[in-house]
BADOKE-259670 format. One record per residue (C-alpha): residue number from 1; residue in one letter; x, y, z. Coordinates in nm, 3 decimals, decimal comma. Layout:
<pts>
i = NUM; aa = a; x = X; y = Y; z = Z $
...
</pts>
This chain:
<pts>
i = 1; aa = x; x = 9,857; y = 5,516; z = 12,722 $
i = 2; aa = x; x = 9,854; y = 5,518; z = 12,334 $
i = 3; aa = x; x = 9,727; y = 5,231; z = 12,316 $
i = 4; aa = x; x = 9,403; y = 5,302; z = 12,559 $
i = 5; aa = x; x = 9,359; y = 5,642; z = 12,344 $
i = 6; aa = x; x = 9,349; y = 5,431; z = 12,049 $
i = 7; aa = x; x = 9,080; y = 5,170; z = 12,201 $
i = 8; aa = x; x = 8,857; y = 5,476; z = 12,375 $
i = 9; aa = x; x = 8,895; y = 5,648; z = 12,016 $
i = 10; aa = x; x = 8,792; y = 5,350; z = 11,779 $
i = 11; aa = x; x = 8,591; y = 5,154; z = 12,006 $
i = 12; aa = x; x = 8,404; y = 5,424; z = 12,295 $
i = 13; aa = x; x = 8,400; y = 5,825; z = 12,201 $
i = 14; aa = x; x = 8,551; y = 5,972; z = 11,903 $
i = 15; aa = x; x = 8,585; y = 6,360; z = 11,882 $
i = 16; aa = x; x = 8,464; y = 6,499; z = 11,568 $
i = 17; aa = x; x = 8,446; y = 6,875; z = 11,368 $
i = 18; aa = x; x = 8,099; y = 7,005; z = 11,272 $
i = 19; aa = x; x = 8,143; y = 7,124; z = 10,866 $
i = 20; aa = x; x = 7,829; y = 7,247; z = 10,810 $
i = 21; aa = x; x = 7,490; y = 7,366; z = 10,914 $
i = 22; aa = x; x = 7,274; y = 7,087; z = 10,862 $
i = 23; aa = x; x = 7,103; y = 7,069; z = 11,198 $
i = 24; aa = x; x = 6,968; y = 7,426; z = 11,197 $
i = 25; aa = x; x = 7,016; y = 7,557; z = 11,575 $
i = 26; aa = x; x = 7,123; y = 7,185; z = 11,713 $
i = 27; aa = x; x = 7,507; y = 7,234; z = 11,610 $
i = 28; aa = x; x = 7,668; y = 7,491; z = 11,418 $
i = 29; aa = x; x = 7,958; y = 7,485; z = 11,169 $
i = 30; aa = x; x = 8,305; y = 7,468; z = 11,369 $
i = 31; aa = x; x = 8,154; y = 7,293; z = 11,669 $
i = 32; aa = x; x = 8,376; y = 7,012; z = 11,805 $
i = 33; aa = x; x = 8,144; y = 6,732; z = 11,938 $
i = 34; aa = x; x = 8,212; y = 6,391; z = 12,118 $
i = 35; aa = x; x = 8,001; y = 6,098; z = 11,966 $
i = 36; aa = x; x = 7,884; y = 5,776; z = 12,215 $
i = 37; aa = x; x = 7,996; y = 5,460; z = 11,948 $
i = 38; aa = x; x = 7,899; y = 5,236; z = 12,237 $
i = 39; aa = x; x = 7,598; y = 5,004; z = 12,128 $
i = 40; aa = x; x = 7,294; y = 5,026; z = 12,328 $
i = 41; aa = x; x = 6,920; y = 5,023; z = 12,305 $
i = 42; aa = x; x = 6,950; y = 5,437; z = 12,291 $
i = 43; aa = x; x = 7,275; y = 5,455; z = 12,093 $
i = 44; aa = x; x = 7,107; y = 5,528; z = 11,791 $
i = 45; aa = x; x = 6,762; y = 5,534; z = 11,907 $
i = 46; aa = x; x = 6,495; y = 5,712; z = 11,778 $
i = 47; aa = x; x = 6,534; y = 6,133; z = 11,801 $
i = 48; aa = x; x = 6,864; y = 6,075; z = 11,857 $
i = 49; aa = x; x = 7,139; y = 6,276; z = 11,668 $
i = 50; aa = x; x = 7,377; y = 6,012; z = 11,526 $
i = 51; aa = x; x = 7,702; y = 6,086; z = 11,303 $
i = 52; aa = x; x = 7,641; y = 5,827; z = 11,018 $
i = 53; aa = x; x = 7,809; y = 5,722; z = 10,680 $
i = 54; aa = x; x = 7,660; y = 5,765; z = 10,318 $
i = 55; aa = x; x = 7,521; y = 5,437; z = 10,206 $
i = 56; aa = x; x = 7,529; y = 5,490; z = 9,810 $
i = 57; aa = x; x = 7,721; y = 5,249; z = 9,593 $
i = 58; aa = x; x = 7,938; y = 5,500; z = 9,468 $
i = 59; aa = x; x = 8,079; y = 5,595; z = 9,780 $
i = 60; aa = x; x = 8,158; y = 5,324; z = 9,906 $
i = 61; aa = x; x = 8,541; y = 5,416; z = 9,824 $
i = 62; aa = x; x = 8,550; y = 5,727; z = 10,049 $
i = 63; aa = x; x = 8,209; y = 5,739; z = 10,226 $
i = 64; aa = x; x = 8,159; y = 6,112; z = 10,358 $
i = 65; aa = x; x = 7,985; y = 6,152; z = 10,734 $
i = 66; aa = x; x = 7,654; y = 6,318; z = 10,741 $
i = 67; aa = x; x = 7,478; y = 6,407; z = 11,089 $
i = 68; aa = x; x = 7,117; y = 6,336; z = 11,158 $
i = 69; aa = x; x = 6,812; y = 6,328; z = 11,405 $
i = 70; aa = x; x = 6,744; y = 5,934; z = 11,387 $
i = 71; aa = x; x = 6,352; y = 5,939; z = 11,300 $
i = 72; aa = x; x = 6,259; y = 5,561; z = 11,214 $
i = 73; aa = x; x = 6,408; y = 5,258; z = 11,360 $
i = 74; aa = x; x = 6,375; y = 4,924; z = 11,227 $
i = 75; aa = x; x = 6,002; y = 4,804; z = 11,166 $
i = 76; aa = x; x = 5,851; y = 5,181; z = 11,182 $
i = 77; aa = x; x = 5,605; y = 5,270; z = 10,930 $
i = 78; aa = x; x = 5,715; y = 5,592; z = 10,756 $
i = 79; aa = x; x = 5,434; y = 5,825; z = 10,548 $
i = 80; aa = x; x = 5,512; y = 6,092; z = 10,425 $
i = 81; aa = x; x = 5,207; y = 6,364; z = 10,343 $
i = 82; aa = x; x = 5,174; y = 6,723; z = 10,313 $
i = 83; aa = x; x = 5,172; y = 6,812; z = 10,676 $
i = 84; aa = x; x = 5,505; y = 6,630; z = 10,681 $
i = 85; aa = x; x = 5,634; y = 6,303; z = 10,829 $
i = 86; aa = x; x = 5,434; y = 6,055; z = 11,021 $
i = 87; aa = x; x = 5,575; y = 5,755; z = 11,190 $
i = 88; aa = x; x = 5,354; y = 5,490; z = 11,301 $
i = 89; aa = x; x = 5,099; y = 5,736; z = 11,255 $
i = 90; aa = x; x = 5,207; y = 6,062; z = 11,487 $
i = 91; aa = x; x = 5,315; y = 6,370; z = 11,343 $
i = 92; aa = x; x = 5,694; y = 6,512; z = 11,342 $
i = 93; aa = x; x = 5,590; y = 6,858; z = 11,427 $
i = 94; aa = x; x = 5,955; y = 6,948; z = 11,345 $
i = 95; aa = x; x = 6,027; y = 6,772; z = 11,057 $
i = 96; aa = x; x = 6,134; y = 6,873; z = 10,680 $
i = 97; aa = x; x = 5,840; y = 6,950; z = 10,514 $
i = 98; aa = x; x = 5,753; y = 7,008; z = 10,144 $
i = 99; aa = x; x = 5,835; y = 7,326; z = 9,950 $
i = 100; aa = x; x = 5,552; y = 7,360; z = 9,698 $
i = 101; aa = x; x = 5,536; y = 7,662; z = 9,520 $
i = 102; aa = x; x = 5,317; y = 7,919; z = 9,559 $
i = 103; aa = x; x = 5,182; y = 8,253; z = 9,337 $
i = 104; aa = x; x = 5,050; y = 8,582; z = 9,511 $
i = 105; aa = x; x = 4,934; y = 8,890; z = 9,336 $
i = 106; aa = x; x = 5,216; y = 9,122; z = 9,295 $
i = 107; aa = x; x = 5,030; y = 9,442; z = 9,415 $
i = 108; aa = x; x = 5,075; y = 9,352; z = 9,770 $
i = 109; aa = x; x = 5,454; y = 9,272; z = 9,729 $
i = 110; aa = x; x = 5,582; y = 9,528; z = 9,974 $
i = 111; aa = x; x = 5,338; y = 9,430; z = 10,222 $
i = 112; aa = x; x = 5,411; y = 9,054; z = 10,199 $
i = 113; aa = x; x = 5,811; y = 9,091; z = 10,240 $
i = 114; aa = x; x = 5,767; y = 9,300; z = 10,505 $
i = 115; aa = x; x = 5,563; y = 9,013; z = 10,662 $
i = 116; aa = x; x = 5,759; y = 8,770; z = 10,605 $
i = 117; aa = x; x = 6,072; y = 8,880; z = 10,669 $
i = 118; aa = x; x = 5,874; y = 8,953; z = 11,018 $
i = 119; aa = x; x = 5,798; y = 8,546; z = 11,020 $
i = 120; aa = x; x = 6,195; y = 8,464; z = 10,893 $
i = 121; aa = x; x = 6,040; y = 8,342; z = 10,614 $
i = 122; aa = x; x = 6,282; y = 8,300; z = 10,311 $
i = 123; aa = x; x = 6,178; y = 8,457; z = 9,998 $
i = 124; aa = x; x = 6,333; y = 8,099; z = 9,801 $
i = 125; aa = x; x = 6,338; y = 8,080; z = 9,421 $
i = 126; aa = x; x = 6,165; y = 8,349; z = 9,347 $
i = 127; aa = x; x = 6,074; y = 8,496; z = 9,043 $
i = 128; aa = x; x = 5,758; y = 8,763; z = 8,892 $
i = 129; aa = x; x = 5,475; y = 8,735; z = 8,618 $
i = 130; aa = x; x = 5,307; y = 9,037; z = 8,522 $
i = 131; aa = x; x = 5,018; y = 8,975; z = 8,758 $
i = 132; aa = x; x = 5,220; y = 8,765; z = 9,079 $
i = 133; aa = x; x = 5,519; y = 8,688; z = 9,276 $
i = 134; aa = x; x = 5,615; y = 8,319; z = 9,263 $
i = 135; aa = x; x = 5,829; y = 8,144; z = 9,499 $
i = 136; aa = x; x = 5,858; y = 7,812; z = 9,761 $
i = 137; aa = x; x = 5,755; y = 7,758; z = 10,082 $
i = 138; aa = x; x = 5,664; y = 7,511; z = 10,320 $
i = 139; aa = x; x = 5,299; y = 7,480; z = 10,419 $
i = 140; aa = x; x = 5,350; y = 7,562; z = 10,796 $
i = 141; aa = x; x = 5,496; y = 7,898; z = 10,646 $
i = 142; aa = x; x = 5,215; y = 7,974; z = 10,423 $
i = 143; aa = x; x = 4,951; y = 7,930; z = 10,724 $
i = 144; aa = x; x = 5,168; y = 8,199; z = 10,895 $
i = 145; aa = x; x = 5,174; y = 8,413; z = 10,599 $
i = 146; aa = x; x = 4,814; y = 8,368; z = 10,598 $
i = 147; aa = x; x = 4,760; y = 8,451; z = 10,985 $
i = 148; aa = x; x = 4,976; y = 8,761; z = 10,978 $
i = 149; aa = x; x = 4,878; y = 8,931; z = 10,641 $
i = 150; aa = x; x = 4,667; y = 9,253; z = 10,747 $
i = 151; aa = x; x = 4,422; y = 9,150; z = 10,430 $
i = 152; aa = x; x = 4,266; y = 8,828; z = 10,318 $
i = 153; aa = x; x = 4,465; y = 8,748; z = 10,006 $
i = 154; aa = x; x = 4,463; y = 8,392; z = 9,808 $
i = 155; aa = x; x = 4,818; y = 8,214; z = 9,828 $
i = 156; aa = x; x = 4,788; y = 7,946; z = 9,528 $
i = 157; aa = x; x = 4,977; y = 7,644; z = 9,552 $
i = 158; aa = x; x = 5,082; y = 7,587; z = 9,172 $
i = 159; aa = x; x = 5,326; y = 7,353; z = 8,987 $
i = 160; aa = x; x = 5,479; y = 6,961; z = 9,069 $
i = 161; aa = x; x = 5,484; y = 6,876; z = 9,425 $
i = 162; aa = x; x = 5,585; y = 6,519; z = 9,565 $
i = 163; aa = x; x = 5,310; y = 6,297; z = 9,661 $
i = 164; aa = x; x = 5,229; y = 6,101; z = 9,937 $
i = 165; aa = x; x = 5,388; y = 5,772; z = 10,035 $
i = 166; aa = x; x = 5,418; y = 5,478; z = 10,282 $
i = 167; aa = x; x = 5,649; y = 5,210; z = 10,379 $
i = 168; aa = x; x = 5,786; y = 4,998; z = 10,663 $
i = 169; aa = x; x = 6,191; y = 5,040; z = 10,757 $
i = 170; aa = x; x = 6,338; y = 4,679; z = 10,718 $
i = 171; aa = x; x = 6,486; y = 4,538; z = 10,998 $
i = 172; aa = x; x = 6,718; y = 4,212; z = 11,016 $
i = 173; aa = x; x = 6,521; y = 3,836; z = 10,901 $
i = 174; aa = x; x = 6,210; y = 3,995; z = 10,815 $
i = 175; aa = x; x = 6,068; y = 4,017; z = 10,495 $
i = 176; aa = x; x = 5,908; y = 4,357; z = 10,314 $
i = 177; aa = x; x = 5,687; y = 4,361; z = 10,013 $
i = 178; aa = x; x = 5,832; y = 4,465; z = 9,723 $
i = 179; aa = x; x = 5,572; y = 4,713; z = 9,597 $
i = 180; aa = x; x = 5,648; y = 5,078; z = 9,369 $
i = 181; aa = x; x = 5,724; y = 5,255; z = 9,708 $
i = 182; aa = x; x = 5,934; y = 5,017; z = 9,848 $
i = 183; aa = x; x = 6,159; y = 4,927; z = 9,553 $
i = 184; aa = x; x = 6,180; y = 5,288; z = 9,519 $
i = 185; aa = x; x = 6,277; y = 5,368; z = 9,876 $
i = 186; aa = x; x = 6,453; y = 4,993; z = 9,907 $
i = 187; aa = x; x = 6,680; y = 4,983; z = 9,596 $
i = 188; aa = x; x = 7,014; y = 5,094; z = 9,721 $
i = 189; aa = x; x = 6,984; y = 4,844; z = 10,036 $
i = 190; aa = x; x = 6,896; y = 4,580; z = 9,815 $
i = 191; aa = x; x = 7,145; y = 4,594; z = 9,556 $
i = 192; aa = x; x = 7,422; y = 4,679; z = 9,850 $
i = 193; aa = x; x = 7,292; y = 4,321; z = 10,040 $
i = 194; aa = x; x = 7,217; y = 4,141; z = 9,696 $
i = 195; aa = x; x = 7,466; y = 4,249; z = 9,489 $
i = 196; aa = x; x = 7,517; y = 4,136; z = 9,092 $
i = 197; aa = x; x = 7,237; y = 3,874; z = 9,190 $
i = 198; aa = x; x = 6,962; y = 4,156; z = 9,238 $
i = 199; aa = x; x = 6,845; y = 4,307; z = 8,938 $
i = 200; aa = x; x = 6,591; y = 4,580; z = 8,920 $
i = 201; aa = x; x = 6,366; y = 4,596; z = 8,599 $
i = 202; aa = x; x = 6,024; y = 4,780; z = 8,467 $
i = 203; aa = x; x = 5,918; y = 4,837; z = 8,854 $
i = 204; aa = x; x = 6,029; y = 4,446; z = 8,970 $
i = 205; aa = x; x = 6,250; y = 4,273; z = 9,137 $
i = 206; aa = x; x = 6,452; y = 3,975; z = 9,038 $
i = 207; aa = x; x = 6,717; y = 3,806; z = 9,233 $
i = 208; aa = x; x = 6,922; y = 3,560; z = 9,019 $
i = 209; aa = x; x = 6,635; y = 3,576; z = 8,721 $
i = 210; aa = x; x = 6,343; y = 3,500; z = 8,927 $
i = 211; aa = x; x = 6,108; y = 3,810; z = 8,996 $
i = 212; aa = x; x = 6,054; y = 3,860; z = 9,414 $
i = 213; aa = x; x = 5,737; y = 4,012; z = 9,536 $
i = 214; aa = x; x = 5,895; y = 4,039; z = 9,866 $
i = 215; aa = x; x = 6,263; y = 4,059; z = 9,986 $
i = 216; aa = x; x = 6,428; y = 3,945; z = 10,338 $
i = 217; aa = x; x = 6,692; y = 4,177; z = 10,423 $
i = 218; aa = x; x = 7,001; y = 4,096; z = 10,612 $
i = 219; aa = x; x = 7,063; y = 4,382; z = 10,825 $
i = 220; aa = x; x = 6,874; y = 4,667; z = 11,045 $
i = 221; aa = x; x = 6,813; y = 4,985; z = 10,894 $
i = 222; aa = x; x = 6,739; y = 5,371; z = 10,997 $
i = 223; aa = x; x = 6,583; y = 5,685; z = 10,844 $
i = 224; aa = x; x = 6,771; y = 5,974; z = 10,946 $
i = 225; aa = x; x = 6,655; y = 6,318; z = 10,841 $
i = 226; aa = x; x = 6,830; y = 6,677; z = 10,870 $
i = 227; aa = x; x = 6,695; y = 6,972; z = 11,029 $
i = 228; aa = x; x = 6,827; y = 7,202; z = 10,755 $
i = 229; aa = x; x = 6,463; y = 7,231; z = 10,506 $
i = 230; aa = x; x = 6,627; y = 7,317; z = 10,236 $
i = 231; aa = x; x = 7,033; y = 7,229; z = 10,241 $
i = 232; aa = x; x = 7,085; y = 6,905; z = 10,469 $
i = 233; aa = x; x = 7,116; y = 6,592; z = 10,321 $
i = 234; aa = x; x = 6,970; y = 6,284; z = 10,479 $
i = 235; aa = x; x = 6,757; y = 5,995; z = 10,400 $
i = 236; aa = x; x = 6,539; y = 6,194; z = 10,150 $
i = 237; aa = x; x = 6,853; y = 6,125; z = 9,933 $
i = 238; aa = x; x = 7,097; y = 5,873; z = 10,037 $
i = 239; aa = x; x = 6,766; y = 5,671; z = 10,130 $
i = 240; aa = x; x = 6,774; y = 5,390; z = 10,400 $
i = 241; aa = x; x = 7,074; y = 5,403; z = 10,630 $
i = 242; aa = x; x = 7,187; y = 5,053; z = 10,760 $
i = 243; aa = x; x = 7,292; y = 4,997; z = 11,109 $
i = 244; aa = x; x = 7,676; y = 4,965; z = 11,024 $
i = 245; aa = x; x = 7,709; y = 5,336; z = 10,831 $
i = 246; aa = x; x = 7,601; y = 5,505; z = 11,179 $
i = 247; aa = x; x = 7,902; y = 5,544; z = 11,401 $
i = 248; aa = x; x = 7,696; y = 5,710; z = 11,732 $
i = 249; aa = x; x = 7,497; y = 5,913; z = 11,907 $
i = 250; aa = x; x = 7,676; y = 6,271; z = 11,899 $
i = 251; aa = x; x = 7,678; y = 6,299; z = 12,266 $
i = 252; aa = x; x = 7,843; y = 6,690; z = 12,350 $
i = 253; aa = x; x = 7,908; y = 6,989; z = 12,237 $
i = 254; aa = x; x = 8,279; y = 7,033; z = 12,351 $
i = 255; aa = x; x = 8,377; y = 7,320; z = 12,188 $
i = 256; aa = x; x = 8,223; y = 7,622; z = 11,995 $
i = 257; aa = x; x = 8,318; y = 7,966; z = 11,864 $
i = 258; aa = x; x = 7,964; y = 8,054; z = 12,091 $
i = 259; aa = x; x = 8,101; y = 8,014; z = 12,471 $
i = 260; aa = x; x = 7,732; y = 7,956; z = 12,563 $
i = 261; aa = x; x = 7,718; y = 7,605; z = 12,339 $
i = 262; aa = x; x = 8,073; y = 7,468; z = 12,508 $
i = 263; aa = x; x = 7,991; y = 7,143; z = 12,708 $
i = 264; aa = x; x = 7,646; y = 7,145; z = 12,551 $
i = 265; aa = x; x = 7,453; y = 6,791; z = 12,584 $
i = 266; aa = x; x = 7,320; y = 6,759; z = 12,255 $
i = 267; aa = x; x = 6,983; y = 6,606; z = 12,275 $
</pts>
């Protein structure tokens, strides 16, 4: 009996305890979930949930688990705009978007937090000039702060924001260019695969001294995002996730302090 436990534990469905809330309404902190490690064509697919390890160098020691709607799958173009993420060209109406930051004239303060505390919009990183309130917010909220304010009033995008960008998710045997935005979103895979024979330099790539315009990698890889905007970390910052750091497809809700979510088929 131990034994079988032991297989159908390592091998089939593992039973793990939700930390944090980095899946918005998905799972909650203190859920109890099973995850599916059987491989599969849908175990990890894409918009999947998967439990996954961090991929950074300096984890490898003791790797902490992150959680994850599985976005990208091997070969998938990836752009990321200000509307949010686009794969192979169609819109993730739910995904993480931006946070630029925005000013609006102070004299309508009352008015506006009223409003958007209507909308469940966070007031985030906020702070006052003498003539405006200043503070973040993704662009889907600011079009419904716009739509719901009772007067026209100009909301001014101000400050740094990230740009654009584009690239293809590696998958096994095929090569990728190495351009800006792929080194950039590449590097940790590469120096994982290539070790001390990769070297990164002034925007290039060199693999034992010679510089490589294009790179073959030797494994799949994923981009997983969270559905926490602001607090879940996911590929925005661990980066590419190769196919041996994701451990399944979290497959049930078992147990939660909210009787409603017990024996909930996470989807």
């Amino acid at each position: 009996v131990m034994i079988t436990v032991i297989i159908v534990r390592c091998f089939l469905i593992g039973s793990y305890h939700i930390a944090g809330d980095k899946m918005a309404d998905t799972l909650k902190a203190g859920d109890y979930v099973w995850v599916n490690k059987l491989k599969g064509k849908d175990n990890h697919g894409r918009n999947r949930i998967v439990l996954y390890r961090s991929p950074l160098r300096r984890d490898a020691a003791k790797p902490p688990f992150f959680i994850g709607r599985c976005i990208g799958t091997p070969g998938d173009v990836i752009q990321m705009g200000t509307d949010g993420f686009r794969v192979n060209g169609r819109l993730l109406p739910d995904a993480p978007m931006m946070q630029p930051t925005f000013r609006i004239r102070k004299d309508i303060k009352e008015q506006l937090l009223t409003t958007m505390e209507s909308l469940h919009i966070p007031l985030r990183d906020a702070k006052e000039d003498s003539v405006s309130l200043i503070f973040r917010m993704s662009l889907r909220e600011k079009e419904l702060l716009t739509r719901n304010l009772s007067q026209v009033v100009q909301i001014e995008m101000i400050g740094e924001h990230r740009m654009g960008y584009e690239f293809v998710i590696p998958r096994k045997g095929k090569a990728v260019d190495m351009n800006e935005t792929s080194l950039m979103v590449c590097k940790e895979a590469i120096l994982n695969e290539a070790g001390e024979t990769a070297v990164i330099r002034d925007g290039k790539l060199y693999i034992n001294g010679e510089e490589k315009t294009y790179y073959f990698f030797h494994k799949n890889y994923y981009w997983i995002l969270s559905e926490n905007e602001t607090d879940g970390i996911d590929s925005r910052h661990l980066g590419l996730i190769p196919e041996d750091h994701i451990t399944g497809n979290i497959w049930y809700c078992w147990y939660s302090k909210d009787s409603s979510r017990r024996f909930k088929k996470i989807r």
